[in-house]
Structure formats: structure tokens, C-alpha cells
C-alpha positions as CSV (number, residue, x, y, z in Angstrom):
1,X,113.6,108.0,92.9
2,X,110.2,107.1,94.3
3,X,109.0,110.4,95.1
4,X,107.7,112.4,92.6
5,X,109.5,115.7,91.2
6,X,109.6,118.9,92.8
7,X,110.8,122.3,92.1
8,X,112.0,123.8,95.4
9,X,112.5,127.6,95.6
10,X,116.0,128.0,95.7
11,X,116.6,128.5,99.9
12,X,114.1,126.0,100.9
13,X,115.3,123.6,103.1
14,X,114.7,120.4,101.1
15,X,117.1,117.5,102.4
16,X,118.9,115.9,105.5
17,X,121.4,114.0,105.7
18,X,124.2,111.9,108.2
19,X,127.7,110.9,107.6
20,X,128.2,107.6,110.4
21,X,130.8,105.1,110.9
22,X,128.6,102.7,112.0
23,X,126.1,102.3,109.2
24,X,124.5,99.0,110.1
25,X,124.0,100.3,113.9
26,X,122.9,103.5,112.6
27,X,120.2,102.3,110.2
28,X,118.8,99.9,112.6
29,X,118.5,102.8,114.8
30,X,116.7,104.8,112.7
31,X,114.6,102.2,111.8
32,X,113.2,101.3,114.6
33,X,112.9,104.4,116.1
34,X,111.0,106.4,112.4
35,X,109.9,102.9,111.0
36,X,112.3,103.9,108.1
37,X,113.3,101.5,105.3
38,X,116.3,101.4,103.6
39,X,117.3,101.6,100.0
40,X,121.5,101.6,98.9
41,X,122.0,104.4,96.4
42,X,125.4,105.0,94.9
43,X,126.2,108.3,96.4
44,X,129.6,110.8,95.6
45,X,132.4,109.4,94.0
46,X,135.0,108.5,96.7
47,X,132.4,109.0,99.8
48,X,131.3,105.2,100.8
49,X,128.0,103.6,100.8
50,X,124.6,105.4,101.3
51,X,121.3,104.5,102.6
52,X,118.5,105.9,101.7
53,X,115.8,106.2,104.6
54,X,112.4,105.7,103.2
55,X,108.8,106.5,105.1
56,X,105.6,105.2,103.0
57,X,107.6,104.9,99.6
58,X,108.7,108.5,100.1
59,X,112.5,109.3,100.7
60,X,113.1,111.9,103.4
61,X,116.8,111.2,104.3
62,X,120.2,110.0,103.5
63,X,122.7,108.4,105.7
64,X,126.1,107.4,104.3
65,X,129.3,105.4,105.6
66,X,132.6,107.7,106.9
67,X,135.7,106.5,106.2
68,X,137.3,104.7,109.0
69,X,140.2,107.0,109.5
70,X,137.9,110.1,109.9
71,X,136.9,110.6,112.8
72,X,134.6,113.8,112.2
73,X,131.8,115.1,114.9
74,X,128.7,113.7,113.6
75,X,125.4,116.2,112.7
76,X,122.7,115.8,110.9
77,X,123.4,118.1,108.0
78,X,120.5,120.7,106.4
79,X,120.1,121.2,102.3
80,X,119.2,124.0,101.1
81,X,117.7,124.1,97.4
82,X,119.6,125.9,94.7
83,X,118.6,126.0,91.1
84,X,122.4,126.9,90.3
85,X,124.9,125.1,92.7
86,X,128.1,126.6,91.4
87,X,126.8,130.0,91.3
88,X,125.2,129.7,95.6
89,X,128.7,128.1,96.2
90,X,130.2,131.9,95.0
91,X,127.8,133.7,96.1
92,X,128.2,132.1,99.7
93,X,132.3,132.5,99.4
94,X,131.3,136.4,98.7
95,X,129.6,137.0,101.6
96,X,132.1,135.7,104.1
97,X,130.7,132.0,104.2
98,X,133.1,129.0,103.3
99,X,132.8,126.0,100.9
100,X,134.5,123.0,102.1
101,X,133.1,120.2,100.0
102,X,132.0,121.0,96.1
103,X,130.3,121.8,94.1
104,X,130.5,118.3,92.8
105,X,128.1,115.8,91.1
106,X,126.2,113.3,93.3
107,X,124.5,110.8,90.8
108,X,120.7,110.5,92.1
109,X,121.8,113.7,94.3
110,X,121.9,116.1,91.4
111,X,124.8,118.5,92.1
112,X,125.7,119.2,95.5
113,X,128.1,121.2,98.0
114,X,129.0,121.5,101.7
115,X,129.6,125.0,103.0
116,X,129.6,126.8,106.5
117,X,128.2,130.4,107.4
118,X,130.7,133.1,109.1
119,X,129.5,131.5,112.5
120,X,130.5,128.6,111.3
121,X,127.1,126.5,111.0
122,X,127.9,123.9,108.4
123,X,125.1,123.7,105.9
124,X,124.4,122.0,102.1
125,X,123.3,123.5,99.6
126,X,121.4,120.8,96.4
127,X,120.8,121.4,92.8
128,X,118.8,118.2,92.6
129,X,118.3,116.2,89.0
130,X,114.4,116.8,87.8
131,X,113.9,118.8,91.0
132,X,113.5,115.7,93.3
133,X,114.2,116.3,97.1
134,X,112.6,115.5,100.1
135,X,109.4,117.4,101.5
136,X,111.2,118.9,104.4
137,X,110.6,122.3,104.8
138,X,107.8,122.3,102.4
139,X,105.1,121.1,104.8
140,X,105.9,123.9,107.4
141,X,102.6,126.6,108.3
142,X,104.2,128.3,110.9
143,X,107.2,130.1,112.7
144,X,108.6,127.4,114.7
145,X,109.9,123.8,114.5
146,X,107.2,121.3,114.1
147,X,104.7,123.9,112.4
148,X,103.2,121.5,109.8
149,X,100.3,122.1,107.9
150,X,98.3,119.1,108.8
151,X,99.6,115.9,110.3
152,X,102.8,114.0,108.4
153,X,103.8,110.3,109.1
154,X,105.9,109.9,112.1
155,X,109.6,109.7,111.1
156,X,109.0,112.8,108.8
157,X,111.7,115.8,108.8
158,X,109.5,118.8,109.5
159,X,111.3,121.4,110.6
160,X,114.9,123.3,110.2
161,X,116.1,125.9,112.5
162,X,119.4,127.8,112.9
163,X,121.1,127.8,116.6
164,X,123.6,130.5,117.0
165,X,125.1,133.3,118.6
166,X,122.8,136.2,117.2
167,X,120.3,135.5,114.5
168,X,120.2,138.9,113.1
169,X,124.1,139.3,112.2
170,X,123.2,135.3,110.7
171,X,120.1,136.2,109.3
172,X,121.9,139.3,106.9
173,X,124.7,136.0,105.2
174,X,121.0,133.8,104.7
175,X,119.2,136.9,103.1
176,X,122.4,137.9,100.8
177,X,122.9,134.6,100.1
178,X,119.3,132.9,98.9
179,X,116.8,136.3,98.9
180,X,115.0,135.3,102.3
181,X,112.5,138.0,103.7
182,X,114.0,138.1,107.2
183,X,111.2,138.4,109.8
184,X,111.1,138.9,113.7
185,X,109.0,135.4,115.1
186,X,108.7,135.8,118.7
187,X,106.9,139.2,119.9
188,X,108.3,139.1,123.5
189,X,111.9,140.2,121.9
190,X,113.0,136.8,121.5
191,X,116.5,136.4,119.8
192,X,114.5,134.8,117.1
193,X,113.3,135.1,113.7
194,X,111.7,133.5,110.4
195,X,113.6,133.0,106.9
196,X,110.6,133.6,104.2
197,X,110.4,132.7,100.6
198,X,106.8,134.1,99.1
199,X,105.5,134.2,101.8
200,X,105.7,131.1,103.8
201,X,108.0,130.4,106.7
202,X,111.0,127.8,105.5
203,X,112.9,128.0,108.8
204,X,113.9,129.7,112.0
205,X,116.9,131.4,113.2
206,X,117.4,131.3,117.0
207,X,120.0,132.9,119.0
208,X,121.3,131.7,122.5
209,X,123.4,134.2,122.8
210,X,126.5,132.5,125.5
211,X,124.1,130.4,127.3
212,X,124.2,126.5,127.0
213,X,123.1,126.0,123.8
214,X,126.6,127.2,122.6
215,X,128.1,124.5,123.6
216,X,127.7,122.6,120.3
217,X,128.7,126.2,118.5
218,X,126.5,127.5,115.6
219,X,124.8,124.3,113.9
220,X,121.6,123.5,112.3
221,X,118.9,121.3,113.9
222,X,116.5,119.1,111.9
223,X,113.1,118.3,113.6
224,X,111.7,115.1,113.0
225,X,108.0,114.7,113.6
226,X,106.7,112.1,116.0
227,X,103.4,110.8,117.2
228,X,104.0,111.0,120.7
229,X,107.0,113.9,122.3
230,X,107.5,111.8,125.4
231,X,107.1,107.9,123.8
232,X,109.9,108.7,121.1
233,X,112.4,110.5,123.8
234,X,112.3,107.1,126.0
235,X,112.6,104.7,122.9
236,X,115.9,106.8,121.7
237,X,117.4,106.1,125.0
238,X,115.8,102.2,124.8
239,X,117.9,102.3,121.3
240,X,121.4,103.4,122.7
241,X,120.9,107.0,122.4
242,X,120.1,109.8,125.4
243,X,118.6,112.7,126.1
244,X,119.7,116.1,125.7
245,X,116.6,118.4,126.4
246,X,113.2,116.5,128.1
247,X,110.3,117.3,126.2
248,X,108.8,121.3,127.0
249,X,106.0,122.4,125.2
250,X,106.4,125.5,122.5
251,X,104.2,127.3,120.3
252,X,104.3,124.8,117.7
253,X,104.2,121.3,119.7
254,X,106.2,119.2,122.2
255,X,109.5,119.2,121.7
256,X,112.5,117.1,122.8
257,X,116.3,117.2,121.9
258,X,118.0,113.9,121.4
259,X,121.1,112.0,120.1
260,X,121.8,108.8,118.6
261,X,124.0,106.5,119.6
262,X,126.8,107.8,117.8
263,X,126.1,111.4,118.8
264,X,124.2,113.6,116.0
265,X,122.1,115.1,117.9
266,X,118.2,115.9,116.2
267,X,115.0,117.5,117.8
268,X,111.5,115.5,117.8
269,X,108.1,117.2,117.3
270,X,104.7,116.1,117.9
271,X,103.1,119.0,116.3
272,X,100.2,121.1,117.7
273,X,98.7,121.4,114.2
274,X,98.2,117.2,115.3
């Protein structure tokens, strides 16, 4: 690994990753939109090749081949830490969540598992080898995507947060399950609120109730931080990918929603901490 080892609190968001059919496309995609190099790691037994996206010798993401005959929707999928995979994986099934994939050993990966909330968000949950991971979620200040305590290298994941129907019925499965402190974010009365582990703000739960943003159901969005909101939106679409959301301004910086060209949809940042 070329990032140094970390201890994540368990429920800290602390790595992405993609499952494409097109991996070549997909990288030089990625590449030339985050300035990402690529490593080849040997990923799960059975589960094709992996990339490994790397941003000033630091490895913030993984991206790994589908099998041609499954034909999955594509999502960028959210980590969260565990210092005990096998025990999260019951704790999640015991509190109405589902594990589809796992626990299983990933080599470099440490000891991993896919699982969905009773909404049906799909999330992963990592019990990584000497505690490596990447920083995501661990640079976060604030309650809201992009809230970064300081500027990070464009192409950097910043930010997790939870879209679904009503963030407080979500928020009680993410508290049972990983100890969060479960705060309101938004004092308007905003369907929103901020997962918490001692003390600092690790993600954001958001409802949108039946509006449009249930279209893609419950799901987890990773925030990628950017130099320039606007620049980045126009060069995904230059790349093969579109627009979903033009760049608004929020609390915590300019924000666009995007997908690449094979449809994962991600959010990018510039931060107002910038």
C-alpha cells in the first residue's frame, strides 16, 4: 500500500469503490477527469481485475472489472470501517439490514462485505489489514458534503451522504448498527441530519421524501472534491458522461451531480473551506 496506516473508528466512511464493465473506458475516464493513476491490485477471489486509483501516491479508490454476463446498475459504493467484519455483518442482519456479499477476505482489502439498509441503500462495510483505507471521511469539518478541513487535491473523495426516504427511520439502523450520535444538521427543519463519531461529523443523512431524488431509490453518494464546480461538470460531459444536477451553491461549497459514461452517478465539490 502507499498510504500509510490508519485506524478508522469503526463507522467512518473510509473507502469507495466501482464495479464497471468497461474498465479501460472507465479508468481513462477517471483519469482524466481526477488526474488519477492507476495501480492493478489482485482484488476478491472470483471478482475480475482491480484498479487502484491513485492521487499524489495516495490511494483513494478502487475500480474493478464486472463480469460480462452481469449486467448490474452501476454506483459508486461507500465503506464503512469495522474493526470486526463478521460481527457488523450480524449486527446489520439483526437490525433488519441485509448482507449480500461476505464477509469474505479481500487480499490488500483486509476483510470485507456488501450489505444493504432496510431502505435498501447498498453499503460496504471494511475490516482493513494494518488499518489502511483511504482518507475519505476523515478530512470532513462540517455537516454537509464537501466540508473539508482545509483544501485536499482535486480528485479527492470528501464527502459521503445518505439519500433516502426519511433520514430519521434510516438514521435509528446506522446508530444500532455502528454507535453514531445522530444529530439534526439543517435548523430550517430540513429532512436532514449528521452521523457523529466523537465528535466529528462522518456523514449526512438526507431525506427527499417522494420528490425526484427517489428516482434512483435509497443509495449513497460519494463527493469528490474539485478545484472548480462548474470546470469539472463540463469536462464530465467532454469525457462521455452528463449532467444530472447543474452546479447550486450549499453551505459547504458548489456542488454538482454527475455520471460517467457508464452511469454511476457521483457528486463534485469545490469546498468553501477552499
Amino acid at each position: 500500500m502507499t498510504e500509510a496506516a490508519i485506524r478508522h473508528t469503526p463507522g467512518t466512511p473510509c473507502w469507495v469503490s466501482l464495479m464497471v464493465h468497461g474498465l479501460g473506458a472507465t479508468r481513462d475516464f477517471y483519469g482524466a477527469l481526477f488526474g488519477w493513476k492507476f495501480v492493478r491490485v489482485p482484488g476478491p477471489e472470483g471478482m475480475g481485475a482491480h484498479l487502484r486509483g491513485v492521487l499524489d501516491g495516495a490511494e483513494v479508490a478502487d475500480i474493478g472489472q464486472l463480469a460480462p454476463e452481469r449486467r448490474l446498475p452501476l454506483a459508486w459504493t461507500t465503506y464503512l470501517a469495522t474493526d470486526d467484519a463478521d460481527a457488523t455483518a450480524e449486527s446489520i442482519r439483526c437490525c433488519g439490514g441485509t448482507v449480500g456479499v461476505g464477509p469474505l477476505d479481500a487480499g490488500v482489502d483486509g476483510r470485507v462485505a456488501l450489505a444493504s439498509d432496510p431502505a435498501g441503500a447498498v453499503f460496504g462495510i471494511r475490516q482493513a489489514q494494518s488499518g489502511t483505507g483511504t482518507g475519505t471521511g476523515t478530512v470532513s469539518a462540517g455537516a454537509g458534503a464537501g466540508a473539508v478541513a482545509g483544501a485536499v487535491p482535486h480528485g479527492t473523495p470528501v464527502w459521503n451522504e445518505l439519500l433516502t426516504h426519511e433520514a430519521a427511520w434510516a438514521g435509528t439502523f446506522y446508530r444500532s448498527v455502528f454507535g453514531y450520535d445522530v444529530a439534526p444538521t439543517d435548523p430550517a427543519g430540513a429532512d436532514k441530519l449528521t452521523l457523529r463519531l466523537d465528535g466529528r461529523a462522518v456523514a449526512t443523512l438526507r431525506g427527499v421524501g417522494e420528490g425526484p431524488g427517489r428516482s434512483r431509490g435509497s443509495h449513497w453518494m460519494t463527493y469528490f472534491e474539485v478545484d472548480d464546480t462548474d470546470a469539472a461538470a463540463l469536462r464530465v460531459a467532454e469525457l462521455g458522461g452528463h449532467l444530472i444536477d447543474p452546479p447550486w451553491e450549499t453551505a459547504a461549497g458548489r456542488v454538482a451531480t454527475v455520471a460517467d459514461p457508464e452511469g454511476a452517478v457521483f457528486s463534485v465539490v469545490r469546498s468553501a473551506a477552499r
